[in-house]
N, C-alpha and C positions, 0 to 999 in steps of 0.2 A: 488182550494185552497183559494183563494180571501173572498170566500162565506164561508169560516172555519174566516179568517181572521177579517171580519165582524161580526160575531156571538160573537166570543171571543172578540171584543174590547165591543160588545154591554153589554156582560153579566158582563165584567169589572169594565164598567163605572157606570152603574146602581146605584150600592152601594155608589158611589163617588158622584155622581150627589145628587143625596139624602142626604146623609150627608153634601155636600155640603150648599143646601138648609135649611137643618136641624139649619144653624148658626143662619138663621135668625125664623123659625119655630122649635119648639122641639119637636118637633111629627112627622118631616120627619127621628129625627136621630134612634124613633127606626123600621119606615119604613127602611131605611139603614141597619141595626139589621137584619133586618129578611131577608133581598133581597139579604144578602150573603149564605142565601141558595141556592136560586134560582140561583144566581151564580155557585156551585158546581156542582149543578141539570144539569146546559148549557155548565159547563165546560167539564162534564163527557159524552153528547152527543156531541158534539165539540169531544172529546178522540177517539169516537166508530166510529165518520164519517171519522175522520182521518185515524184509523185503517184500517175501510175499501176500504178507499183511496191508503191507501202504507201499506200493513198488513205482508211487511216483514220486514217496519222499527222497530230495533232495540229500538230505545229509544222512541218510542210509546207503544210496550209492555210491557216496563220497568216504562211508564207511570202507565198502567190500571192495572199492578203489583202492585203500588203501592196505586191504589186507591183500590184494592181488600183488601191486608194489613191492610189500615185505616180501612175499614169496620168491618173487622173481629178484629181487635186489639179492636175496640170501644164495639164492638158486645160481645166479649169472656172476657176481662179484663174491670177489675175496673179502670185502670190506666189512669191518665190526660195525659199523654206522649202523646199521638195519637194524640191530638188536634195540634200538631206544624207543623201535614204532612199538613193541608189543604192550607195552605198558602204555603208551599214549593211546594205543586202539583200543585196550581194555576200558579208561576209560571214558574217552569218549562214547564209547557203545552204552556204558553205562549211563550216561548222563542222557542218555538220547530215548533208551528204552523209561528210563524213570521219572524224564522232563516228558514223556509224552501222557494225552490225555484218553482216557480208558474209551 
């Protein structure tokens, strides 16, 4: 679990650290921009390793439920609505991988 723990602060930080840098360069803020893709991308493998770490936990598949939802919400509808789950999935994955016990 440690090495779930690791990967999720890394894929967190990434986008922070860059915007951060971004104050003083403004070319790191739309690297930042883009690197919260890549964040989703590691948050969603982080989701599947977990899974298949505890794949009878409960509110892991209530997780990758909901990132199945966003895809298909974004995929099937015209609607801006879907765009509010990626931050709410962020962190709830986070709380889930860092409230859990090693």
């Amino acid at each position: 679990m440690n090495y779930l723990k690791i990967l999720n602060t890394v894929a967190i930080g990434i986008p922070i650290i860059l915007a951060l840098i971004g104050v003083f360069d403004e070319s790191f803020l739309m690297m930042a921009l883009v690197s919260t893709m890549a964040t989703g991308f590691i948050q969603v493998i982080v989701g599947i390793l977990f899974w298949i770490k505890e794949w009878e936990n409960f509110f892991i598949i209530l997780y990758l439920v909901g990132v199945i939802l966003f895809f298909m919400g974004i995929s099937l509808t015209n609607s801006d609505s879907f765009w509010i789950m990626p931050p709410i999935l962020c962190i709830y994955l986070s709380l889930l991988v860092y409230t859990q016990k090693n």
